[in-house]
C-alpha positions, 0 to 999 in steps of 0.5 A: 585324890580328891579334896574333902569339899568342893563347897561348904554350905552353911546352916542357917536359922531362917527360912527362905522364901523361893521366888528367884530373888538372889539379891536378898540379904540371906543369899548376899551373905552367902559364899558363892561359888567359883565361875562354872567350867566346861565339864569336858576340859575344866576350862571356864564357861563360856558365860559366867554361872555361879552357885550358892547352897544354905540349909536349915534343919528343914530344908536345903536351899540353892540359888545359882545366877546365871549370865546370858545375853538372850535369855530364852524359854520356850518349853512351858510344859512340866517335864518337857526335856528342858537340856533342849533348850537353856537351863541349870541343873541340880543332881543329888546322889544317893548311893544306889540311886539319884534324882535330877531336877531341871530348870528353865528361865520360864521356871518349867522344871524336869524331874526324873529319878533313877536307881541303879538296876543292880540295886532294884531288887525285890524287898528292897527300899525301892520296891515300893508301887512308887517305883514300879517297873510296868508304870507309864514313865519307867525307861532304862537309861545307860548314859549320856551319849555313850549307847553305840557299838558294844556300849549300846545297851548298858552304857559305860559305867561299870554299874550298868543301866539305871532304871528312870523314872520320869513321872517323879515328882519330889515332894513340896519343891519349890522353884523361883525364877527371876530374869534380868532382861527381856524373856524371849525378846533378843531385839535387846541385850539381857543381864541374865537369869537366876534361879532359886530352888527350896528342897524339904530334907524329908522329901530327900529320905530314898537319897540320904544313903544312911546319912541323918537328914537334916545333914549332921556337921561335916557330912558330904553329899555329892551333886551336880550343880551345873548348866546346859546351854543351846548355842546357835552357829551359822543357823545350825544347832551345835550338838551336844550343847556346851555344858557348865558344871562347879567341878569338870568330869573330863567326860560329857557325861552329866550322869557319873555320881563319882564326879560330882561336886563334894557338898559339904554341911557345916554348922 
């Protein structure tokens, strides 16, 4: 049985300007989190990434710090399929649906929200124009890496197919990035990177699942909280990319709501 939380994040009074600075006071009082581990075999990560999570009755904040010796960022596009390269990644679940947010070290972010197809019924909270079927950037998606054989269409969680909606965009996100190092310049030996990330609770409303937004004392809201990394080997890109999360799955699979990180929100 899984335990109550994985994290406790902590209300605060203050707001926090997002701009990747991590070594503000706020964030240097903050309880962070364990080494991320390999999402497969729950052994640590090959370079050390740690998260933070605060909130306040208007926003959740995230800061993670990441290590890495080469930081690089080439895609510069919002939403460019930012897995290709390095990035860290936060997925929010809600129930019958779920939003993920990517990030690189050059601050360019990759947003998509899914609902669940059995959950995507007429007259329903998700039959709005927002989400509707026939707009550019609407795609079903089964899965990571599970879409051959008898798996091919539906994936392999016992839900199905999700439809994706790429062209979502969360309302007032806020993204900082700070590097520690040179960006794109492996002549020298980077500390690494970190990322801050301000989300509006409003902004949250399709994910809250009946829960109150701001969170009530003691709730839990599951999220991935993890990081993809471009590993090169003999001048050969190894596939699929090592990946790090707070809590591993025993699957490489980002996309399984029920194994994600227990965020608990207290006082």
């Amino acid at each position: 049985m899984r335990k109550e939380a994985d994290y406790n994040a902590k209300k605060i009074t203050q707001t926090i300007l997002v701009d990747g600075n991590i070594n503000k006071d706020i964030w240097n009082r903050a309880e962070w989190s364990n080494r991320f581990v390999d999402m497969v075999t729950g052994d640590a990560g090959m370079y050390n990434t740690q998260v933070a999570i605060l909130w306040n009755d208007t926003h959740v904040y995230l800061a993670f710090k990441a290590e890495e010796p080469f930081v690089e960022a080439k895609l510069t596009e919002r939403d460019s399929i930012i897995f290709l390269e390095n990035d860290l990644e936060v997925f929010i679940d809600g129930g019958d649906c779920y939003y993920e947010l990517e990030v690189n070290a050059a601050n360019t972010i990759y947003e998509v929200f899914f609902i669940w197809k059995d959950a995507y019924k007429k007259g329903s909270k998700f039959d709005i124009p927002q989400f509707d079927v026939h707009q550019k950037g609407a795609y079903t998606f089964g899965g990571d890496y599970d879409r051959s054989g008898s798996t091919f269409w539906k994936g392999t969680h016992p839900r199905g197919i999700r439809w994706a909606f790429t062209n979502f965009d969360l309302q007032d996100l806020t993204t900082g990035v700070h590097i520690d190092g040179t960006l794109n310049d492996n002549s020298d030996i980077d500390e690494g990177w970190s990322l801050e990330i301000g989300i509006p609770w409003q902004s949250l409303e399709l994910l809250a699942n009946g829960r109150s937004i701001p969170p009530s004392n003691g709730d839990v809201w599951n999220m991935l909280l993890g990081r993809f990394q471009k590993l090169m080997v003999g001048g050969k890109e190894v596939q699929p990319h090592p990946a790090m999360v707070l809590n591993s799955h025993g699957i490489y699979d980002t996309h399984l709501p029920e194994k994600w990180s227990r965020i608990k929100f207290i006082e």
